[in-house]
Every structure is written in structure tokens, then in C-alpha cells.
N, C-alpha and C positions, 0 to 999 in steps of 0.2 A: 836801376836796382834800388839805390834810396827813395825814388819817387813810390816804387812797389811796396817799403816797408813802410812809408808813411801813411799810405791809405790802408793799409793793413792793419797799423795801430789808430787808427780812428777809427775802423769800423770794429773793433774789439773795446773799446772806451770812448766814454761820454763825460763831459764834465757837467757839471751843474753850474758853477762861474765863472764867468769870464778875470774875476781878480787873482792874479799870481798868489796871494796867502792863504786865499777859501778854495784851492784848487781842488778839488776831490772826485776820486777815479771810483766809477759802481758798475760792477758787470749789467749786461744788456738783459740777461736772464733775473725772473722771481721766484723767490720759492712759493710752493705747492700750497703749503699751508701756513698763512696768516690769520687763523682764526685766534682768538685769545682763551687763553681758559678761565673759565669761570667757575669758582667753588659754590658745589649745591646748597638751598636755601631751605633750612628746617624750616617746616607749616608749623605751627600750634595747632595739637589735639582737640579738635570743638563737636567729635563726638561725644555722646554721654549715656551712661545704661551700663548692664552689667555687664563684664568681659563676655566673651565668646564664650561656646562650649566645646569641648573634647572631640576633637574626631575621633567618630565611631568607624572598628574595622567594616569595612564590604563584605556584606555576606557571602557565602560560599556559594558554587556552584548551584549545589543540588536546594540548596534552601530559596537561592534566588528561582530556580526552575518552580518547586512547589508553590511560592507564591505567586509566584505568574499565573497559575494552573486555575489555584483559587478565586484572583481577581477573574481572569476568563470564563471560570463557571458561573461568579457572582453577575458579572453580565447578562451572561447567558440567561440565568434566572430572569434575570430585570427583566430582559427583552420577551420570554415569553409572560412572565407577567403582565408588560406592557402589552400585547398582543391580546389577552385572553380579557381585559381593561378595556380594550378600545370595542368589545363587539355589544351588536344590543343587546341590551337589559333583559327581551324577553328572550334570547335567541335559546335553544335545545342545545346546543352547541357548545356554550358556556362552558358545560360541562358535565362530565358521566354520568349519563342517566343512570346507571346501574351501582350497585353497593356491592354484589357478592358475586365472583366466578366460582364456578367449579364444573367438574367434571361427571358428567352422565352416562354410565352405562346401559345402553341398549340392545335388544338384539342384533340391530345391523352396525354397532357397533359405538366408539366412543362419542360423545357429543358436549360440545363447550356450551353452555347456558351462564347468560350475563342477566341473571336473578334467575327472572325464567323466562326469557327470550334465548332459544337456541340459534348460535351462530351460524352464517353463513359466507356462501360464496360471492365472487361480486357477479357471481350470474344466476343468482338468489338460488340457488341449490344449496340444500342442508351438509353444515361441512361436517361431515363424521368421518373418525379418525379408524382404523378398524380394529377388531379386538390384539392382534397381537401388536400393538406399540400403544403400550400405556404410557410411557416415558413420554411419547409425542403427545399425547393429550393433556400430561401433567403443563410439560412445557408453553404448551400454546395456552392454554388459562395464566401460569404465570405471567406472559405475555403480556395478557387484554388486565391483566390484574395490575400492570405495572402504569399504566395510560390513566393522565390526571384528566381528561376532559373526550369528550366523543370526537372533536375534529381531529387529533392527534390519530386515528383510528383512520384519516382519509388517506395519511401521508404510511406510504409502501415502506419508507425506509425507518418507520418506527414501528411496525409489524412485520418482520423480514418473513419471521417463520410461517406468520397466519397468509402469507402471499406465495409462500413454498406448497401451500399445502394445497391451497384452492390452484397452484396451477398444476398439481398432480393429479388432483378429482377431477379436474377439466379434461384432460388428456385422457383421465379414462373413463370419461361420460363421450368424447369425444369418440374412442376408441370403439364402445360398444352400438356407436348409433352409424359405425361404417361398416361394410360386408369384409365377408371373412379375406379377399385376396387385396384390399386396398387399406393403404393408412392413412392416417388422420392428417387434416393440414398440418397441425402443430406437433406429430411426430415426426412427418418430410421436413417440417423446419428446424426440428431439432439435429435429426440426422445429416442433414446438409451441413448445419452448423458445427460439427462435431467433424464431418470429415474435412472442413476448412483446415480447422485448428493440428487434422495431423499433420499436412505440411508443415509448418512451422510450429512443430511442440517444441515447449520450452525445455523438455527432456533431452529432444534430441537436437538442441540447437548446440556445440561444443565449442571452443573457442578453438581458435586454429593452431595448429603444432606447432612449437618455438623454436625457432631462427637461432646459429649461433650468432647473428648481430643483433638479438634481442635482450633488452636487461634484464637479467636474473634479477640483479635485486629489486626489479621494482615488485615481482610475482612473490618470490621467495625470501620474504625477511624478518627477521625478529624469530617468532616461534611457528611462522608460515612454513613448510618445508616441499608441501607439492604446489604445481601451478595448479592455475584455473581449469583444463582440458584436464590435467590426472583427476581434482575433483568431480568436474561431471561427469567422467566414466565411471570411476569408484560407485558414484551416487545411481549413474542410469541402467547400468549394468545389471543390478538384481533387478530390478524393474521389469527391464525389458524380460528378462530369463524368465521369470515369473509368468507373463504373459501370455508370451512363447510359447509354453507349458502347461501351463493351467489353463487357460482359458481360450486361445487360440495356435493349437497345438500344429507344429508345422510353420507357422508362419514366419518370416523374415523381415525384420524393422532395422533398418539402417540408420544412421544420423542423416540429416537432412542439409547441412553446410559442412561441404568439400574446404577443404586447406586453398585451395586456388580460385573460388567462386565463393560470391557475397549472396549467391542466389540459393534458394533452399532445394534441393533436388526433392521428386516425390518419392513415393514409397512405391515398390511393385504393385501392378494391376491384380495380382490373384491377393495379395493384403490387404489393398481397400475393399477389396469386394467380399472379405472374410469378416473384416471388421464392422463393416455398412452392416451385414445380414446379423451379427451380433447385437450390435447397438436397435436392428428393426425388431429384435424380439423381445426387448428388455420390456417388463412389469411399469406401467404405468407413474408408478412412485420412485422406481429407481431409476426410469428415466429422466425425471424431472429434478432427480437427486445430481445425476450426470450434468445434466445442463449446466446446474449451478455451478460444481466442483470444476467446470472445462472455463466456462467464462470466468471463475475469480482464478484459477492458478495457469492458464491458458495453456495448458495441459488436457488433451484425452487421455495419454496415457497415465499421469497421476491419478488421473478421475477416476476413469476403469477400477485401478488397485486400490483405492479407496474404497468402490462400490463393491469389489471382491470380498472384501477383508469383513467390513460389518452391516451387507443387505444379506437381509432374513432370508430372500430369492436365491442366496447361493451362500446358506450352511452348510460347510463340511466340504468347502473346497479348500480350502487350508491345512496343509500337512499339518500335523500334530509336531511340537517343539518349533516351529514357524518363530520368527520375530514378529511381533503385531507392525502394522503397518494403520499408523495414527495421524491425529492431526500432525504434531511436529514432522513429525517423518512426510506428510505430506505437501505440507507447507514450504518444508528446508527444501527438499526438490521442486517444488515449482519457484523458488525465489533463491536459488542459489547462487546464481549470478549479483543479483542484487546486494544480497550479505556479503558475497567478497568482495566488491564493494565496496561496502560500506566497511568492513574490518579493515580495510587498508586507509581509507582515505575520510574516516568517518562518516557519520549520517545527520540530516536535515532534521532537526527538532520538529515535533508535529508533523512531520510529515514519512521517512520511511517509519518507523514507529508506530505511527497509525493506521499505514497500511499493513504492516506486518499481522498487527490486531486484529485487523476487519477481514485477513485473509484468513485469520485462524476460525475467526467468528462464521464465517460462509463457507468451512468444510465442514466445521462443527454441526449445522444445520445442515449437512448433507449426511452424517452418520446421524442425528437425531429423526430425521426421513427415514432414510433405509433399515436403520436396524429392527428390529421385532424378536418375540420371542418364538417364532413359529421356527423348530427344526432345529433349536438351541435346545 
């Protein structure tokens, strides 16, 4: 037992000497931290000049936004600048031949003259606009009137309207050079293309009915008070009635996405074949009006009530006290989904914004087609 307490206390203590006077006991353990501290060492100032200046507050939102906008356009500028700088010297191209648009009335109807060259097709046919849409002949001179140079004149998406018009004239040079029981390739492709789109309209695409293990608040909050599905009924609902009724009387258009399938069901075989024989008979310009209004809101049935409302082909099919059915209204149903959307979880700068724009701008060029004063 002694023998056990002594190696016990030796291995608990160490001395440093062996002399009985300097004997001194240090546990076996260190501490952690041995560093020393040291007090910080002021530099001298060997700067020299005048003090600093004032922090200026950060501009706000909407001002940082507009200068952005401006730098972006000041580019833009540059770059065609630079562009219209880099071509020869001698080139035509440089820039517009011509000084003055305006508009020529003829017997066979309106015609754009850039001095006095009259405008044409890109399949060198004379583009004359007819007597009743003067508004469309005003607009396509503003058009050619707003083009700094002739090559600006090659690119389609800086003459939207003058590429609407000539693929209307085409359609119906097209039309008349076919016999009376056959259509034109470009009306079979039109029509084709338009019965794609009713499977999946975006009218009748509805978001699927809510679960009670779905969260209300993510659908319904702040000053929101219906979902997403009560909206696009609210919204497809006249639509469709209108249809229905006016224009294919009898017929039965169903939504096309079922609550238990991600797949779009079709619509009845006596509907498509109602609608096919309506869209084969449509007037040359408002079919070319349709094309446009289906490929930008990817919607037939928006397009259709659009071409109801203001082609000249079908005054006086609108009840009297009707609500107008417009761009916005035409717009908001085809991008409904999209805005709720964007109202809940905000939207992409430049970019929903800009589409929003260019949607309203590509119906607007489909009532600036169709409308006329004939039967108004």
C-alpha cells in the first residue's frame, strides 16, 4: 500500500532539483495560453491632400432603374452607330434613300410611296392596303417613316406591321391563283397550326383544384382572395360562352387538363371539325391577323374573340351594350397565369415587363389588320 502511494505521488509531481532548499512542485499539465499581450502601435499619418468627401445617400430604386435604362439605350445607340461606321463609303445602304412617306390613294386601293417609289412585297408584288383601313396605311408609312437607314428595312422585327401585311397579300394572291374546292399551302399551314394550339390553349389550361393539404396562404394572401383555378374560370368563362354562341353555336369546349392527369385531353371530334371549317373560311387578312394573335398569346380561343370584336369581316356580331373585348382584356387572358405569378413572387426586370409589351404590341397589330370601316 505505501509502495502504491508513492508512485502515485511521483507520477503527480516532478521536481526541477535535486537540492532540499530549491525543491519545487509544478503540475505535469500547461496552460492553453501563453501568448503575451501586446499593446497596439499608432503609425503616423503620412497621408496628405484634402480630407475625404461626404457620403452621398444611394439612389432610390426607381432612379437607379432609369439610369440603367439610359446607359443601355446610350450603348445601344453606340453600337448602331458603330455598325452603320464600319460599312463602305459607297454602300446604298448607309442609309435612306428616301426623304418623304406618304400615303396614295388609288383605285385599287391604299399605297405607301417612299418619295415615289411604291412599296412592295418581298415577292415584288405591289403592297396596297384596301380602301376601307386607312388607319393601316397611315400606320405602315409611320412605320417606313421611322427607319434611319435602308438596311434596317431587311430586319422583319423592325417592320413588324409591313411583314403582317405582305404575309396577308400573299395568302390572298395565294388564294386566288388556287381552284374553288382546294386551299392554299399557307392556309393548310395556318390551319394546322391553329388546331395544334387548341389542344393546349392557354385559356383552357386551369390549375388543378386545391387539396385540403394545400396552403392557402401561399394562393390567398394579403389582398389576394381567390386561387389561381377560381381566376381562370372567372376569366375563361365569358370566353368561352361568347363562342359558344356567337360564332359557333352548339359547340362544346371543355378545359383540356383534368385535376388527375398532367396530359391535356382533346376537345370533341364534331368541335374540331366546326372550328377547322370556320378558321377554312376566314378573309385572307383576318386570317393572317389570327396567326399572329395564336402564336404571340398561344391562344386560338383569345385570337378568335379578338378577330370577332374589331374585323371589319364580322360587324355587327356583337350585341349591342357588349363589353369591348381589347388589347388588355386580351392580353390578361392569355398571360394570366404568368401575372399571378408575378404578383405573388415578383417579376424579372427586362424581361416579364418586356414581354408583357411586345404581347400587347402583336394584338395591337392584329386589330390594326382586321379593323376597317366597311359595315361600321
Amino acid at each position: 500500500m505505501e509502495s502504491l502511494l508513492r508512485s502515485l505521488s511521483a507520477s503527480l509531481f516532478s521536481t526541477i532539483s535535486h537540492h532540499p532548499s530549491s525543491r519545487t512542485y509544478i503540475p505535469i499539465y500547461q496552460c492553453l495560453h501563453t501568448t503575451t499581450s501586446k499593446p497596439a502601435t499608432a503609425l503616423p499619418i503620412t497621408a496628405h491632400g484634402p480630407p475625404p468627401k461626404a457620403p452621398i445617400p444611394a439612389a432610390t430604386e426607381s432612379e437607379d432603374r432609369v439610369a440603367r435604362r439610359r446607359k443601355q439605350a446610350a450603348l445601344l445607340q453606340r453600337g448602331q452607330d458603330l455598325r452603320a461606321s464600319q460599312m463602305k463609303p459607297g454602300s446604298a445602304m448607309k442609309k435612306r434613300f428616301w426623304k418623304d412617306v406618304h400615303v396614295r390613294e388609288e383605285a385599287e386601293g391604299y399605297q405607301i410611296h417612299l418619295d415615289t417609289r411604291p412599296l412592295r412585297t418581298p415577292t415584288k408584288a405591289l403592297l396596297q392596303i384596301p380602301l376601307s383601313k386607312p388607319h393601316l396605311a397611315s400606320a405602315l408609312a409611320l412605320e417606313w417613316d421611322l427607319l434611319i437607314s435602308a438596311q434596317q428595312a431587311l430586319r422583319h422585327h423592325l417592320i413588324p406591321l409591313t411583314s403582317l401585311v405582305s404575309r396577308a397579300l400573299d395568302i390572298q394572291t395565294l388564294d386566288a391563283s388556287c381552284a374553288s374546292n382546294t386551299l392554299s399551302k399557307p392556309r393548310q399551314e395556318i390551319i394546322n397550326m391553329c388546331m395544334r394550339y387548341l389542344d393546349t390553349d392557354t385559356l383552357l389550361c386551369w390549375a388543378p383544384e386545391r387539396s385540403s393539404h394545400d396552403a392557402a396562404q401561399l394562393e390567398q394572401s394579403g389582398t389576394r382572395t381567390e386561387s389561381l383555378r377560381e381566376i381562370q374560370r372567372r376569366t375563361a368563362i365569358p370566353i368561352i360562352g361568347y363562342l359558344t354562341t356567337q360564332v359557333w353555336p352548339g359547340v362544346e369546349i371543355t378545359p383540356v387538363l383534368d385535376s388527375e392527369s398532367i396530359i391535356p385531353a382533346a376537345q370533341p371530334q364534331v368541335t374540331k371539325e366546326v372550328i377547322k371549317g370556320w378558321i377554312s373560311g376566314l378573309p385572307a387578312f383576318e386570317l393572317a391577323g389570327l396567326e399572329r394573335a395564336v402564336l404571340a398569346g398561344k391562344s386560338l380561343l383569345v385570337g378568335v374573340r379578338l378577330l370577332m370584336e374589331w374585323s371589319e369581316a364580322f360587324a355587327g356580331a356583337n350585341g349591342k351594350g357588349q363589353k369591348r373585348f381589347g388589347i388588355e382584356e386580351a392580353a390578361e387572358a392569355a398571360s394570366l397565369e404568368v401575372r399571378w405569378q408575378t404578383d405573388m413572387w415578383g417579376e424579372v426586370e427586362d424581361t416579364h415587363d418586356v414581354e408583357k409589351e411586345d404581347l400587347k404590341r402583336q394584338l395591337g397589330s392584329v386589330i390594326l389588320l382586321v379593323n376597317g370601316d366597311e359595315g361600321r
